[in-house]
N, C-alpha and C positions, 0 to 999 in steps of 0.2 A: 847294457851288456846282455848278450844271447847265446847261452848255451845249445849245442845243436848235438843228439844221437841219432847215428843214422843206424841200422839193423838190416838185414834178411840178405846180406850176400853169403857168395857161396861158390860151389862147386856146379857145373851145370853142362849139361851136351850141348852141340853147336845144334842150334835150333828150337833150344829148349827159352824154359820162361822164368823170371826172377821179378819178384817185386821189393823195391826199396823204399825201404821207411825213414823219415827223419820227424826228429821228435823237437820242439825248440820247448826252455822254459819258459816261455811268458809269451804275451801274444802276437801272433806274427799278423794282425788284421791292418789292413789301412796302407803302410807305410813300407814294407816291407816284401820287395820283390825276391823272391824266392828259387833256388839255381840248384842243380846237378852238376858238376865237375868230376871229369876224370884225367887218372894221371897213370900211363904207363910205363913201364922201367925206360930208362932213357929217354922222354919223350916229358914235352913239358905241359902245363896239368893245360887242359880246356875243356869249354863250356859245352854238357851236354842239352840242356834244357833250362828255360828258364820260367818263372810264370808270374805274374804280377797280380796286385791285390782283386783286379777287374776280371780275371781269368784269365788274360789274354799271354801268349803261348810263344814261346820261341826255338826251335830244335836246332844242333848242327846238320847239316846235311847226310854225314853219316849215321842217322840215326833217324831221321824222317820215317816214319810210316813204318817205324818198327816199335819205335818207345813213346810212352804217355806219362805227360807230367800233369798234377792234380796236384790239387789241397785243401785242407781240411781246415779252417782257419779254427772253428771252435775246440777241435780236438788239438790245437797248436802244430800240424801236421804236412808235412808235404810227404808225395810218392814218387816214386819214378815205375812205371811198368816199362817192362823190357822184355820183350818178344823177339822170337827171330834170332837168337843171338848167336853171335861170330865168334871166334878165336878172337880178331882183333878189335873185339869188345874187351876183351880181357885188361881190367884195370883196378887201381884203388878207386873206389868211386865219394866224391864228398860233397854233402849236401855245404850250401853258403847260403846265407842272408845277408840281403841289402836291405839298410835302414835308407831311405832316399830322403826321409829330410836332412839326417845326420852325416849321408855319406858312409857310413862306417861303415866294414863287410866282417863276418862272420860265419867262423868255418868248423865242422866235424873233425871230427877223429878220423875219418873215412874206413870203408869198408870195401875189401875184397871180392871182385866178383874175377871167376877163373872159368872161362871157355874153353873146352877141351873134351876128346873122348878119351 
């Protein structure tokens, strides 16, 4: 079992920068490929980024070359940086962990992020 807080959303101009933090209890090392999810109102949740034990990196398209996902395994940590940001960025955002021996997925509380002037 993996508890996950994720932090730092917000309020934000269109173009401006937010960095999100997810915190898990226990160690996310080895096994545990690592994801950003968002869900907008009416709209069903998808994968913003993902990042696996080795580093290795997956973005959706709309988000290519604007957001950077990272992690910190010793600090039990993943980021999302988000740059460039859109109105239709505007979403709950939720960190997930995949346990890949186990299968099992585990999810945030999610956090708010609002693009707008």
């Amino acid at each position: 079992q993996v508890q996950l807080v994720e932090s730092g959303g917000g309020l934000v101009q269109p173009g401006g920068s937010l960095r999100l933090s997810c915190v898990a209890s226990r160690s996310i090392s080895i096994i545990y490929v690592m994801g950003w999810y968002r869900q907008a109102p009416g709209k069903q949740r998808e994968l913003v980024a993902n990042i696996n034990s080795g580093g290795s990196t997956n973005y959706a398209d709309s988000v290519k070359g604007r957001f950077s996902i990272s992690r910190d395994d010793p600090k039990n940590t993943v980021y999302l940086q988000m740059n460039s940001l859109k109105p239709e960025d505007t979403a709950v955002y939720y960190c997930n962990a995949y346990n890949t021996y186990t299968r099992n997925k585990y999810w945030g509380q999610g956090t708010q992020v609002t693009v707008s002037s």
